[in-house]
VEXMI-424396 format. One record per atom (N, C-alpha, C): residue number from 1; chain; atom name; x, y, z. Coordinates in Angstrom, 1 decimal. Example, Ala and Ser with C-alpha at 12.3 -4.5 7.8 and 13.67 -1.06 7.14 Angstrom:
2
1_A_N_13.2_-5.7_7.8
1_A_CA_12.3_-4.5_7.8
1_A_C_13.2_-3.3_7.8
2_A_N_12.8_-2.2_7.1
2_A_CA_13.7_-1.1_7.1
2_A_C_12.9_0.0_7.9
REM end
This chain:
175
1_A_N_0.8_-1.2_0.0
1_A_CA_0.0_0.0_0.0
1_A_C_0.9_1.2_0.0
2_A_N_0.9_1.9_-1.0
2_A_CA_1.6_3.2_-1.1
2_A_C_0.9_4.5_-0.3
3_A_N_1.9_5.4_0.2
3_A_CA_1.3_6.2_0.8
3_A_C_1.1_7.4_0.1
4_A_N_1.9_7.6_-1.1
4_A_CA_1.6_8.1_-1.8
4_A_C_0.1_8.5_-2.5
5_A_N_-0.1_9.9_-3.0
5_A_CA_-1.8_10.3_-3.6
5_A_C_-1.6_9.5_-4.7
6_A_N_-2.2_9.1_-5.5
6_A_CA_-2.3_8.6_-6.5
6_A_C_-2.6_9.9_-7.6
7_A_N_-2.7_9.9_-8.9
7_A_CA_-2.5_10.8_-9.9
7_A_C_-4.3_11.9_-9.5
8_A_N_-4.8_10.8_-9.4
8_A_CA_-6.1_11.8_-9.4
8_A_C_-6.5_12.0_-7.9
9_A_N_-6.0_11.7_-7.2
9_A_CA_-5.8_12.4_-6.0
9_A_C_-5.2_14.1_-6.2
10_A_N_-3.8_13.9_-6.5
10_A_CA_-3.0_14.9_-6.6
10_A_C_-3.7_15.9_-7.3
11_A_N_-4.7_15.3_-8.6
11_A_CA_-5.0_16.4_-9.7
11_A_C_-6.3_17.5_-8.4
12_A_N_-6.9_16.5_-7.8
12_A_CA_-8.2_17.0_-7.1
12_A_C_-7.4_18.0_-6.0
13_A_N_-6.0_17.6_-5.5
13_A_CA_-5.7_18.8_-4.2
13_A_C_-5.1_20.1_-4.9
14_A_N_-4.6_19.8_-6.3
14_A_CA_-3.8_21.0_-7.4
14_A_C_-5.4_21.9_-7.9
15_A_N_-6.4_21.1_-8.1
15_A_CA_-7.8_21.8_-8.2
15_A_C_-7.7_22.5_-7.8
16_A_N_-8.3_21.7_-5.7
16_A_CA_-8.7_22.6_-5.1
16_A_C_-7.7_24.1_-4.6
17_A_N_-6.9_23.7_-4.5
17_A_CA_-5.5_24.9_-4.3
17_A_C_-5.9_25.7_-5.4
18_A_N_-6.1_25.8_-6.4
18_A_CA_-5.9_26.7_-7.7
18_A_C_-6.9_27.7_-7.1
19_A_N_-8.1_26.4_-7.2
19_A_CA_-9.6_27.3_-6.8
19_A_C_-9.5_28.1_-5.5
20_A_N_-9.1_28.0_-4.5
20_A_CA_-9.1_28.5_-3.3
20_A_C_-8.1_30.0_-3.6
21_A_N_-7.4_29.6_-4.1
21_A_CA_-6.4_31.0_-4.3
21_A_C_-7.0_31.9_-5.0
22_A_N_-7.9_31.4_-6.2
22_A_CA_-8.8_32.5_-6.9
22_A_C_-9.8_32.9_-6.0
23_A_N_-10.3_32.2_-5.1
23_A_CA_-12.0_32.8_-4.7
23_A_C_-10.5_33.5_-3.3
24_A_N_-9.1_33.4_-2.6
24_A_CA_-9.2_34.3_-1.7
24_A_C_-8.6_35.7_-1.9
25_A_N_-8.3_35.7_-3.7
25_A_CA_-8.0_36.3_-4.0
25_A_C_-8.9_37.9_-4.9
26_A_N_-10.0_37.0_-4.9
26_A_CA_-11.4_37.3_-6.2
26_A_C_-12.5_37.8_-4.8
27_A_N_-12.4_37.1_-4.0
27_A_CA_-14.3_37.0_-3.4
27_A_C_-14.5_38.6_-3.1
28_A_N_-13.8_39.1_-2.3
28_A_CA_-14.0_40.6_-1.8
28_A_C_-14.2_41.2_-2.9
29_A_N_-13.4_41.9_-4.0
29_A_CA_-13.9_42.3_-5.2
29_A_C_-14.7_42.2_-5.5
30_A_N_-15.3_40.8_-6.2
30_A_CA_-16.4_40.2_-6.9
30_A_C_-17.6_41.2_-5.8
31_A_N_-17.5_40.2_-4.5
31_A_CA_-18.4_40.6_-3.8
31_A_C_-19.3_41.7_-3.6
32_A_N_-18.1_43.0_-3.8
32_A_CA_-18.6_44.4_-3.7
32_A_C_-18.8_44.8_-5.4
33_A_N_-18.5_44.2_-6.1
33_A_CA_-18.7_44.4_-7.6
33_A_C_-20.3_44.5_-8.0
34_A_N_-21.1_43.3_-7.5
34_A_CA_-22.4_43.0_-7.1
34_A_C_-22.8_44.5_-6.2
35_A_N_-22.6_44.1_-5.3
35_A_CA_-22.9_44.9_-3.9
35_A_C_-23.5_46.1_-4.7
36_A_N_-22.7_47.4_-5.1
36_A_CA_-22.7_48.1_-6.1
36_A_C_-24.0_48.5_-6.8
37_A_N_-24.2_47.1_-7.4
37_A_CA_-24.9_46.9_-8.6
37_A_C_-26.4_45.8_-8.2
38_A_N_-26.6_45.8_-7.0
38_A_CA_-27.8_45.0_-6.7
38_A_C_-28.4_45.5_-5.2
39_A_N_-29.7_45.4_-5.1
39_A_CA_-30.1_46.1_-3.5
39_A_C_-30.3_45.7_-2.5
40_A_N_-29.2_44.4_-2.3
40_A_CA_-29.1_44.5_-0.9
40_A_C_-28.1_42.8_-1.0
41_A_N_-27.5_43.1_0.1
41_A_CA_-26.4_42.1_0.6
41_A_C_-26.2_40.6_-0.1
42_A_N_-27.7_40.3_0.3
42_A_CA_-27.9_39.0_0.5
42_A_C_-28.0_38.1_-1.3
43_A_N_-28.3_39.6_-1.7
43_A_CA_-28.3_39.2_-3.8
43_A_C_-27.0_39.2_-3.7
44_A_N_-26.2_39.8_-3.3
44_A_CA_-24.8_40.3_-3.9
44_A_C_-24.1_39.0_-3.7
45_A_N_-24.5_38.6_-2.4
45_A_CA_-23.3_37.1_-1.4
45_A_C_-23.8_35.7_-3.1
46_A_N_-25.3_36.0_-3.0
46_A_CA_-26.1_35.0_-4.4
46_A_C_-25.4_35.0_-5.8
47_A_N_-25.0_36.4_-5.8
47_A_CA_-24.3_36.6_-7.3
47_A_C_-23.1_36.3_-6.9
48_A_N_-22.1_36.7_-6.2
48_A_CA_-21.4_36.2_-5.7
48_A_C_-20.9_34.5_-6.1
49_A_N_-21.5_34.0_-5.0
49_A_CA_-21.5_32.1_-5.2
49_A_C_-21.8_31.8_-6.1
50_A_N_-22.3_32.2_-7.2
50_A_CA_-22.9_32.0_-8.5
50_A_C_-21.5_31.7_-9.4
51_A_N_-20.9_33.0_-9.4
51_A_CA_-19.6_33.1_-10.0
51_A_C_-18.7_32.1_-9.2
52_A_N_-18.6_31.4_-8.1
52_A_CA_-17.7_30.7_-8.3
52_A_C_-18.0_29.3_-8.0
53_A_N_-19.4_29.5_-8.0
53_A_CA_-19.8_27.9_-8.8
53_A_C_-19.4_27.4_-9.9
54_A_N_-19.5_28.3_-10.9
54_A_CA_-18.8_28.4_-12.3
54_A_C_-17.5_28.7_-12.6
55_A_N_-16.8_29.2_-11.6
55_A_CA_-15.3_29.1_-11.3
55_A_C_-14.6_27.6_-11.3
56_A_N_-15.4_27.4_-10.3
56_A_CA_-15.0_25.2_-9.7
56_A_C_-15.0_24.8_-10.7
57_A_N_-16.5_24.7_-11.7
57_A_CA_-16.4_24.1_-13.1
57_A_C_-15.4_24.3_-14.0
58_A_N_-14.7_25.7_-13.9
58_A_CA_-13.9_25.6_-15.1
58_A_C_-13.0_25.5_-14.5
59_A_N_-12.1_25.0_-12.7
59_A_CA_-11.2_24.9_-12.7
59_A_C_-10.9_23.6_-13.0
60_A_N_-12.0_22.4_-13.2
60_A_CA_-11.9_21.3_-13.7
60_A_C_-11.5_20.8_-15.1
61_A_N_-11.8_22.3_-16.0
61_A_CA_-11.2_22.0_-17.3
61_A_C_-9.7_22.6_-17.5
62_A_N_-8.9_22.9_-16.7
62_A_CA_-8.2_23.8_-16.8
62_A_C_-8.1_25.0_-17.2
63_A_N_-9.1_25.5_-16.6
63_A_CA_-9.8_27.2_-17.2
63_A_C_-8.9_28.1_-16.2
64_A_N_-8.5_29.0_-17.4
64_A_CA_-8.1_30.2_-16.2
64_A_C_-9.2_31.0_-15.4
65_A_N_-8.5_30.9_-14.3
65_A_CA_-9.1_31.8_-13.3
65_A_C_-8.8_32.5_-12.6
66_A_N_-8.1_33.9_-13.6
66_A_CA_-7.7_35.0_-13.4
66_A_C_-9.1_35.6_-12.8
67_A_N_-8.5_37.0_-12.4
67_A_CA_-9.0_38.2_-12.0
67_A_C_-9.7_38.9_-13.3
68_A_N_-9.8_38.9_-14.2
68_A_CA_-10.1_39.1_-15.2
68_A_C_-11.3_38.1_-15.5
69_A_N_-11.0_37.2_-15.9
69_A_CA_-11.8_35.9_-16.0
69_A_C_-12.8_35.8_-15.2
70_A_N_-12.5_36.1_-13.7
70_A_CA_-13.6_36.2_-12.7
70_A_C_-14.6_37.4_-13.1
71_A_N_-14.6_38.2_-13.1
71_A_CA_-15.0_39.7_-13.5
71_A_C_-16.0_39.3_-14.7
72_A_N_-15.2_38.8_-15.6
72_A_CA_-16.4_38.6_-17.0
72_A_C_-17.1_37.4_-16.5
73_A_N_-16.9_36.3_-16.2
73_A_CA_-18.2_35.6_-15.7
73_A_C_-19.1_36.9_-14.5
74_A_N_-18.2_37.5_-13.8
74_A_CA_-19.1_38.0_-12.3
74_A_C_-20.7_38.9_-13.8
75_A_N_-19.8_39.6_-14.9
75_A_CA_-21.0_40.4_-15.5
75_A_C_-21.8_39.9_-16.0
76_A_N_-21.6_38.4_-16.5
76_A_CA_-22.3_37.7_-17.4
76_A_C_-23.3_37.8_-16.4
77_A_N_-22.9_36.8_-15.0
77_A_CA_-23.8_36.4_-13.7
77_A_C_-25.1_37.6_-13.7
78_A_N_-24.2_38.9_-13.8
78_A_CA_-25.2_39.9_-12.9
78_A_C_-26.3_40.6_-14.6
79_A_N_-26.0_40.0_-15.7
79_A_CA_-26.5_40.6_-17.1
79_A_C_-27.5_39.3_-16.6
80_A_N_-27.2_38.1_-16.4
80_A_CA_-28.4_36.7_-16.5
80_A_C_-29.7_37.3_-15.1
81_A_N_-29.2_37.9_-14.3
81_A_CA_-29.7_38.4_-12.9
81_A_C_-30.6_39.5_-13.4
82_A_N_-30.0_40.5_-13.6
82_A_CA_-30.7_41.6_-14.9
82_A_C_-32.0_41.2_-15.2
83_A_N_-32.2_40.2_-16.4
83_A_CA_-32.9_39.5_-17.2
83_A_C_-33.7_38.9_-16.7
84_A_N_-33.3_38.2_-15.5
84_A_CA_-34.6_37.2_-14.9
84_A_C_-35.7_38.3_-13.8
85_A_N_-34.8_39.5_-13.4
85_A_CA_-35.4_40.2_-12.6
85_A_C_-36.3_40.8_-13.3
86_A_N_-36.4_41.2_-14.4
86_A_CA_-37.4_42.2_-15.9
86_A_C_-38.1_41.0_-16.1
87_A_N_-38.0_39.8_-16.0
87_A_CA_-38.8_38.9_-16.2
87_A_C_-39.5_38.7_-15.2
88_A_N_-39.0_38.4_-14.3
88_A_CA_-39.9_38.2_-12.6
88_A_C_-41.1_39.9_-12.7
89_A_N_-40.4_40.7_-12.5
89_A_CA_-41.3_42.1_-12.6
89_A_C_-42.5_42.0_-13.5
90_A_N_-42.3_41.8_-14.8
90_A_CA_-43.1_41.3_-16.1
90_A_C_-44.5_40.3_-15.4
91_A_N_-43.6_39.5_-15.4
91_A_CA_-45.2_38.3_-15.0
91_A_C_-45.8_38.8_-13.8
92_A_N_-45.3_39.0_-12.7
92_A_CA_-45.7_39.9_-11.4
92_A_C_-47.0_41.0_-12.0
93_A_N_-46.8_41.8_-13.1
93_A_CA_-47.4_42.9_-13.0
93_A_C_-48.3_42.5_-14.0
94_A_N_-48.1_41.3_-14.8
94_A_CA_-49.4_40.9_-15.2
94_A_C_-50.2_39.9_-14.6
95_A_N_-49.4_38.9_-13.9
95_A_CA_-50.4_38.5_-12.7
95_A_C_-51.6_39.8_-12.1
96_A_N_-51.2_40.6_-11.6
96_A_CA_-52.0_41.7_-11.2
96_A_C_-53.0_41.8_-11.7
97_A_N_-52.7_41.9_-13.1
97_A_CA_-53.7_42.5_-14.4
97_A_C_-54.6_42.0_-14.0
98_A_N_-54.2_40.4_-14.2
98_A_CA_-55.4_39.8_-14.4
98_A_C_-56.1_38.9_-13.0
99_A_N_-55.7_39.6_-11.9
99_A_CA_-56.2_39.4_-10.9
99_A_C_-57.3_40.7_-10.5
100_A_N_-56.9_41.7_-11.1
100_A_CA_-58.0_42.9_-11.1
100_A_C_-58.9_42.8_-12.0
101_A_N_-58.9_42.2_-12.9
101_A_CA_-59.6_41.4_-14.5
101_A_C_-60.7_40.9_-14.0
102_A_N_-60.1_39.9_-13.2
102_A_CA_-60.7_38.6_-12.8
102_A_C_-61.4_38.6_-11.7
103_A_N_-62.1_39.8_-11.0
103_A_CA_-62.4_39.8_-9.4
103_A_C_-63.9_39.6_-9.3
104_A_N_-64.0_38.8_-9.9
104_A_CA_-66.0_38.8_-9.6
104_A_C_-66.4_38.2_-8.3
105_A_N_-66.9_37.9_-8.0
105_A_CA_-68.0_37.5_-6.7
105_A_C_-67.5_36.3_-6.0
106_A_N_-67.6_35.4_-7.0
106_A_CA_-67.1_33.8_-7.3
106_A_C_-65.8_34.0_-6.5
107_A_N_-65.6_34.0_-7.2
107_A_CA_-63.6_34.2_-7.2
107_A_C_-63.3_34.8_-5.6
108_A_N_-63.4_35.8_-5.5
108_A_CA_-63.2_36.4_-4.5
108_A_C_-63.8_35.6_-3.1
109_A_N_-65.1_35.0_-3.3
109_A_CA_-65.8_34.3_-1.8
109_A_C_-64.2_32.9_-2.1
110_A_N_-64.2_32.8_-3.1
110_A_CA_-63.1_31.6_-3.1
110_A_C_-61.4_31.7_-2.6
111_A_N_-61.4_32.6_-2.8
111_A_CA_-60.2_33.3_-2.1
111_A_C_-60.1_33.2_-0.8
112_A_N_-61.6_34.0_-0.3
112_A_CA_-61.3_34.7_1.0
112_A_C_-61.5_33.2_2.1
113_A_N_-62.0_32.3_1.2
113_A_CA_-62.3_31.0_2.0
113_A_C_-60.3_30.3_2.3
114_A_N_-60.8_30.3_1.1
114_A_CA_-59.0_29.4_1.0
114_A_C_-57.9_30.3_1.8
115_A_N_-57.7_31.2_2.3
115_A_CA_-57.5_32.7_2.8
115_A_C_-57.8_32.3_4.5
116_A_N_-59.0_31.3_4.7
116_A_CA_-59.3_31.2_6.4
116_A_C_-59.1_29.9_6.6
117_A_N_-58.3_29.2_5.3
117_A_CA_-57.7_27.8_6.1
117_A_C_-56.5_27.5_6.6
118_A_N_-55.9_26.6_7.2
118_A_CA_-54.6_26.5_7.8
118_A_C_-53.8_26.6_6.2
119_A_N_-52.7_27.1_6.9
119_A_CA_-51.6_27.2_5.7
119_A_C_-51.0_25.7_5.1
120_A_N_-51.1_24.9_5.8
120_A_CA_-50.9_23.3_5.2
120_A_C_-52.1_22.8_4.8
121_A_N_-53.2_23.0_4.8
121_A_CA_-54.3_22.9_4.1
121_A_C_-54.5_23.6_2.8
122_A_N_-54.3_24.8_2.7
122_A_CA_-54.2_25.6_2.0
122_A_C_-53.4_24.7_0.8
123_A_N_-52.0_24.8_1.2
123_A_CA_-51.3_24.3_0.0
123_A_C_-51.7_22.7_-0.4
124_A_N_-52.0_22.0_0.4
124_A_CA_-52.9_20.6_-0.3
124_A_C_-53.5_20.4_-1.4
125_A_N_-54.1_21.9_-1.0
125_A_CA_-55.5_22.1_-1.8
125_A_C_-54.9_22.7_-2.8
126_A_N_-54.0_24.0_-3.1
126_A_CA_-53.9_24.7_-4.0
126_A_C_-52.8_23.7_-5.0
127_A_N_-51.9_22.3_-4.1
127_A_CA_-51.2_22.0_-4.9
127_A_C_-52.2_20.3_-5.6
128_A_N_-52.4_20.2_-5.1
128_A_CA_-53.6_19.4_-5.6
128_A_C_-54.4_19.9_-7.0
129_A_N_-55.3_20.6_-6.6
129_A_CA_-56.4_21.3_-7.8
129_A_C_-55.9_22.1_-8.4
130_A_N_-54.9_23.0_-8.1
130_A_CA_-54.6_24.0_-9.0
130_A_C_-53.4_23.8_-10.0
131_A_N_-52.7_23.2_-9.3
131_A_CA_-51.2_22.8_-9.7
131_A_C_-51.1_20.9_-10.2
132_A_N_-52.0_20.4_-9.9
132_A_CA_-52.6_19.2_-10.5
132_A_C_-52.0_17.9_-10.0
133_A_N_-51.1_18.2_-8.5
133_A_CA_-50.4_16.6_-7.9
133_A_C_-51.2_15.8_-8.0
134_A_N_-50.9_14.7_-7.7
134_A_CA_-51.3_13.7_-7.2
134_A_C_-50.7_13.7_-6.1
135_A_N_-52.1_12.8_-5.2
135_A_CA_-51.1_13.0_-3.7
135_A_C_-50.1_12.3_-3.4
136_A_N_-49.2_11.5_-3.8
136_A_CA_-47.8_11.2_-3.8
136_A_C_-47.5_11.9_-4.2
137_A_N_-47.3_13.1_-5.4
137_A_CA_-46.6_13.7_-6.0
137_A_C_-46.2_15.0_-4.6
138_A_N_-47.7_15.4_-4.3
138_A_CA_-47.8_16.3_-3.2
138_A_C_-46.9_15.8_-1.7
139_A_N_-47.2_14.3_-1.6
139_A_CA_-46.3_13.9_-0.1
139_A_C_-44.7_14.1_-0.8
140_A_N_-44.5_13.7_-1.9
140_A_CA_-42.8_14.1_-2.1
140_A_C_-42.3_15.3_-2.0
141_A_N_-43.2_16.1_-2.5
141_A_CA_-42.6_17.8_-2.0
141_A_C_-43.2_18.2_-1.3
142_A_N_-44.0_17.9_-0.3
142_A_CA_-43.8_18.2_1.1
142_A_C_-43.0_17.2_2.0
143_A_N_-42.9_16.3_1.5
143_A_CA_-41.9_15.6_2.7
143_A_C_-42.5_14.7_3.4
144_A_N_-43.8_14.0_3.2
144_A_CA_-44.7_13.5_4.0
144_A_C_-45.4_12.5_3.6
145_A_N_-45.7_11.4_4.3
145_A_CA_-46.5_10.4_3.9
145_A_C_-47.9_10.6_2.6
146_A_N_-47.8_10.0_2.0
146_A_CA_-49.1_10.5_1.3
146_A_C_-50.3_9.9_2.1
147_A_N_-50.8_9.0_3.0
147_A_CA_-51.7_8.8_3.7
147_A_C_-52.0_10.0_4.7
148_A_N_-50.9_10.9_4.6
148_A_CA_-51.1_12.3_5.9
148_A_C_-51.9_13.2_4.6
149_A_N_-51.2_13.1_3.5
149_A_CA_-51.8_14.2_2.3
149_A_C_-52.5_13.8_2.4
150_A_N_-53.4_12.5_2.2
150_A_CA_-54.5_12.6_1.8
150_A_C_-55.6_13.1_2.7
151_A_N_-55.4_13.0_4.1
151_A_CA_-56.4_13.0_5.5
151_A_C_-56.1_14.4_5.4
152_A_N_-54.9_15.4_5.2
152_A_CA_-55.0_17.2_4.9
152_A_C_-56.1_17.6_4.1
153_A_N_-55.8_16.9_2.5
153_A_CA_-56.9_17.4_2.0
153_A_C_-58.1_16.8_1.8
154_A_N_-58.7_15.9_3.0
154_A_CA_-59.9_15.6_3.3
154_A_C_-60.4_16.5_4.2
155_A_N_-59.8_17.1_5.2
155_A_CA_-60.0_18.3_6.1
155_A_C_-59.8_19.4_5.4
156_A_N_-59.1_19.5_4.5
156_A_CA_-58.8_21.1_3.9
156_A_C_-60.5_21.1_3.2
157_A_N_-61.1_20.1_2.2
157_A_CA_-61.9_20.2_1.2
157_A_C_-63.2_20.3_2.4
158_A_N_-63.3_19.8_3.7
158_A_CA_-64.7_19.9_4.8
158_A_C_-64.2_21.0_5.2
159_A_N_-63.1_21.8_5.1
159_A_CA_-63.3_23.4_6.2
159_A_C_-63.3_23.9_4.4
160_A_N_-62.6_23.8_4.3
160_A_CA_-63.1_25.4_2.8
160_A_C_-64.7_24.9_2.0
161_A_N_-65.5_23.5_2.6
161_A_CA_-66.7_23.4_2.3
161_A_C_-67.7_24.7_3.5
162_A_N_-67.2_24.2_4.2
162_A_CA_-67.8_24.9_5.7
162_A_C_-67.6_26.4_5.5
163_A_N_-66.6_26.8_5.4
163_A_CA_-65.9_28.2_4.9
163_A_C_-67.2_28.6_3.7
164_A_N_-67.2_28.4_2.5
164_A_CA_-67.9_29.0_0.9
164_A_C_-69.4_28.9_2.0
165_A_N_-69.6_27.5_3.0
165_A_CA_-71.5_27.3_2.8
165_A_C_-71.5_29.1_3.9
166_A_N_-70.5_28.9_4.7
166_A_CA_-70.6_30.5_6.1
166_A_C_-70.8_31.3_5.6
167_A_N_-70.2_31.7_4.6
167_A_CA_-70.0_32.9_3.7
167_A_C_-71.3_33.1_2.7
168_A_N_-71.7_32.3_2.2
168_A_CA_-73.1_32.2_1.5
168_A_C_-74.4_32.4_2.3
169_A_N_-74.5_31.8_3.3
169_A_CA_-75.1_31.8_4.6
169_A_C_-75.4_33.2_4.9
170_A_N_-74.2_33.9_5.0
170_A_CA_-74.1_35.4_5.6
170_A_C_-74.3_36.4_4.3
171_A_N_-74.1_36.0_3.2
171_A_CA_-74.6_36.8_2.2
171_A_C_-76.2_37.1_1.7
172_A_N_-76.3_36.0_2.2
172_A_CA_-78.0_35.7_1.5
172_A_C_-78.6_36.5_3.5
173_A_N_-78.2_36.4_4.3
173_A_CA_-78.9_37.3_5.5
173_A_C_-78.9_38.8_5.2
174_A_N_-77.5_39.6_4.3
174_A_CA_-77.7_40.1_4.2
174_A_C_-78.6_41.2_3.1
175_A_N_-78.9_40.5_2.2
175_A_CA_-79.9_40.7_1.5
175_A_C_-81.7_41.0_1.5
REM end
């Protein structure tokens, strides 16, 4: 048994050394380069790790990872950031549209019901009917048995039944 690294040992500690010298050489820079250019910390640390997520990758190909190098990936990062944010804004403000579009009677008693149920009911229901799981599909992204999903949205569909009949109830008194 040699005590020696073996070749691809060696190649993985010459990696990581390469990489660590760019990110302790790069991070502060990069960091405030963001900072700058985004509103508030916690985007910046995001843009940040982004760029040397993509650092690691290319120090596997033998990419340089100059100071230089970093910088034009950090713009690419913060132009891709840009772009998804004008997009995020975009659908946001037509969501709206068509939630002010869309406000009839119906809708609204359906809201304000789904609105007075527990927040883990709520999403049963909304990821169920609206978003179309199946209840395995639902216990996998929540994390939970599907025999629990199912008994949630057995109680979610008897309180937001109970919820729409209260609210109808009190509409029709007040007429």
């Amino acid at each position: 048994m040699s005590l020696q690294p073996d070749l691809g040992e060696r190649l993985d500690l010459e990696r990581k050394k390469f990489f660590l010298a760019a990110h302790a050489a790069c991070h502060d820079r990069i960091y405030r380069y963001f900072r700058r250019r985004t509103n508030d910390p916690a985007t910046a640390e995001d843009l940040c790790a982004e760029v040397f997520r993509i650092a690691w990758e290319k120090s596997g190909d033998e990419g340089d990872l100059s100071v230089l190098v970093l910088f034009g990936v950090a713009r690419n990062v913060l132009r891709n950031h840009a772009r998804s944010a004008i997009r995020s804004a975009n659908l946001l403000s037509s969501l709206h549209k068509q939630r002010a579009e869309r406000s009839d009677d119906s809708e609204s008693s359906v809201r304000e019901a789904l609105a007075g149920l527990k927040p883990d009911e709520r999403e049963v229901l909304l990821l169920t009917y609206w978003d179309g799981f199946t209840s395995k599909e639902v216990s996998d992204l929540l994390n939970t048995s599907a025999t629990a999903i199912r008994m949630r949205l057995h109680r979610a569909r008897k309180e937001l039944s109970h919820l729409l009949e209260t609210e109808r109830q009190s509409e029709e008194a007040q007429r």
